[in-house]
N, C-alpha and C positions, 0 to 999 in steps of 0.2 A: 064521387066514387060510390059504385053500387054495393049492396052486401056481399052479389057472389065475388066481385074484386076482392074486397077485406077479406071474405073469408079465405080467400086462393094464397092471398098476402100473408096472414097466417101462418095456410099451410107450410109455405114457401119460409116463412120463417123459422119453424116448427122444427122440420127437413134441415132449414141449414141448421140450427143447436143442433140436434140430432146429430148429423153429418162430422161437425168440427166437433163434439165430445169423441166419437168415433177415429177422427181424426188425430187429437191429441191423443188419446188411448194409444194409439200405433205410432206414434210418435216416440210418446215415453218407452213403449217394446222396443223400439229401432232402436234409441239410447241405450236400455239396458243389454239386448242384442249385441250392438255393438262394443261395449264394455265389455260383456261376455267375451267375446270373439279375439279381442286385446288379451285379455286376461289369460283366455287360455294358449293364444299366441308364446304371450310371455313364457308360461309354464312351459312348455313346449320347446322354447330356445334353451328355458334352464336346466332342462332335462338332456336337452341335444350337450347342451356344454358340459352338465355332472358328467353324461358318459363319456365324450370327448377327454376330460380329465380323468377316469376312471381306466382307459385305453391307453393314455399316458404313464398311467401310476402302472398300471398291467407290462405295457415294454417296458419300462426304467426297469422293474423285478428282474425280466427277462435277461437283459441289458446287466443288470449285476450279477442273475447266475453265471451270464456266458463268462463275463468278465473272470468270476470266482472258478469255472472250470475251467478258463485260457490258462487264466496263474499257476492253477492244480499241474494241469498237463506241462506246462514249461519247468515245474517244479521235479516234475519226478523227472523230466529229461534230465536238471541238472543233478537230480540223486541218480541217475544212472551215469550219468557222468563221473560224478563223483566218487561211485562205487567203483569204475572201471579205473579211475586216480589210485585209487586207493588199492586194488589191486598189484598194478603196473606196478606201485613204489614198493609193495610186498613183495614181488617178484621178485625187481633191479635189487633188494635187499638181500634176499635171499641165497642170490646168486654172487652177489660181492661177501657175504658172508662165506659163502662156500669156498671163492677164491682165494679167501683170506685166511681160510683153514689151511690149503693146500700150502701155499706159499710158507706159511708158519711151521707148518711140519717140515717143512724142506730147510725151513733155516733153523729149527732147532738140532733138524738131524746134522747139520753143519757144525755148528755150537759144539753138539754133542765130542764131536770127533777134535776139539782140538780143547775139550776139557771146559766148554763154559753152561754155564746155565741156562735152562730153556726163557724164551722170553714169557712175562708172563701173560696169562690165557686174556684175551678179548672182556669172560666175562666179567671179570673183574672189574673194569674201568666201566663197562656197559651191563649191570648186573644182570638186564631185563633178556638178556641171550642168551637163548643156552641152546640144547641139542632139539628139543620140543617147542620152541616159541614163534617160528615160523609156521608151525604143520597146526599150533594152537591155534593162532590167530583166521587161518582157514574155516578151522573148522567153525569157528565162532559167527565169520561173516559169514558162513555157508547157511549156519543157523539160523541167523537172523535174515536172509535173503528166503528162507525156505516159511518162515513165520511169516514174511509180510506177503507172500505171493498167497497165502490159503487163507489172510482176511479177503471181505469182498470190497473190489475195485469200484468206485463211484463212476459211475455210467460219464461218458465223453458227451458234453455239448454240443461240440460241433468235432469234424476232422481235422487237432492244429497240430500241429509240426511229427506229422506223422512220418516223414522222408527223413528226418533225422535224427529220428526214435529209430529208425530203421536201418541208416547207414552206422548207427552206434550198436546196434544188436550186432549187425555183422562186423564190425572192429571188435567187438567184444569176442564173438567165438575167436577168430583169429587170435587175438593176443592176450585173450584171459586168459590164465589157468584156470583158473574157475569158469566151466562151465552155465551160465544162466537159465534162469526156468524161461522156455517158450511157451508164453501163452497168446492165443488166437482169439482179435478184437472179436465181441459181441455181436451178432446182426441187428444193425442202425434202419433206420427210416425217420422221415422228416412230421413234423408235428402239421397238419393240416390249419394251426389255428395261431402258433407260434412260428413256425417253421423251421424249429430246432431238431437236430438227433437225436429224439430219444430209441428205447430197444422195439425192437422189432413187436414184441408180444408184449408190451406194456397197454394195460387199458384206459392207462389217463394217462394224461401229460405231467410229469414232476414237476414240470417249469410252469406250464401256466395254468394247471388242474382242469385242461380240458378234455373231453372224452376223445379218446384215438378209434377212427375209423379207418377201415382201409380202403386203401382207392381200387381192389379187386375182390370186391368179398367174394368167400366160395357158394358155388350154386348150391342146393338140397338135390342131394341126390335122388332120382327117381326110383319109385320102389317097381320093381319088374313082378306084373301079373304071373303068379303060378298058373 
């Protein structure tokens, strides 16, 4: 073999160290590369999942206001219910007291006429009666019906059992004495982010503290050149 052979041989040798140093160098980058690439993977699924569970914990909240304003709303149906109960039995009372006057004067004036003694008065046996205790008790639940309607009403979740909040308003004028305060629901729209009712002019969401847009904003109105 000549020299320029060995010396080519060398080179050739030279070139490949060279080459495979270069070689493993990008090698170990590709491992580390790809480790990288894992890694950030990973972080990336665990992040996909916190918010996943984040979105979860966000409707359960949801999920129990509705639940807590469904109860609220069926709650005060059955206080309206109850008030109108509780009416009707002051009423049917009042009026069997009344009858019960009538009749009794009628048979004392009986009594009277063949020399015996009146029977004695109602309130005796029932001391809580008397001439004022029916027209009291009015005015009391008038009272306290007139106090709870000028605290403020916690805003409706959703629209529930609004047909029989409303066939019970109209039983109520009909056969209360007592007239009720009418008041007229708030203006609702839906939450873009939750999709709850909250009020019309609310700028966040109560429920899920999101910012409320509306789906028509108004234009700027254009100013007309003088």
């Amino acid at each position: 073999m000549s020299a320029v052979e060995i010396l080519k041989s060398l080179e050739n040798v030279k070139e490949i160290r060279a080459k495979t140093i270069q070689l493993e160098k990008l090698k170990c980058r590709l491992k580390q590369e790809c480790e990288g690439m894992e890694h950030e993977d990973q972080k990336l699924r665990d992040f996909v999942k916190e918010m996943e569970l984040l979105q979860q914990e966000k409707m359960a909240h949801v999920e129990e206001l509705r639940q807590i304003h469904a109860d609220i709303n069926a709650l005060e149906t059955t206080l309206k219910q109850t008030e109108y109960d509780r009416s009707k039995v002051l009423y049917s009372a009042q009026q069997v007291y009344n009858d019960y006057s009538k009749v009794k004067e009628q048979v004392d004036g009986l009594r009277q006429k063949i020399n015996l003694d009146p029977l004695p008065n109602i309130e005796d046996e029932i001391q809580r009666l008397g001439n004022t205790y029916f027209e009291n008790k009015k005015k009391e639940w008038n009272s306290e019906a007139s106090s709870d309607t000028t605290s403020a009403p916690m805003q409706p979740l959703a629209p529930a059992a609004s047909s029989t909040t409303q066939n019970l308003s109209n039983i109520q004028e009909k056969n209360d004495p007592r007239q009720p305060f009418r008041q007229h629901p708030p203006p609702m729209k839906a939450c873009l982010s939750c999709h709850q009712q909250i009020h019309r002019n609310a700028p966040i969401c109560p429920l899920c503290k999101a910012k409320s847009r509306s789906r028509n904003p108004k234009k700027p109105k254009k100013k007309q050149d003088d």
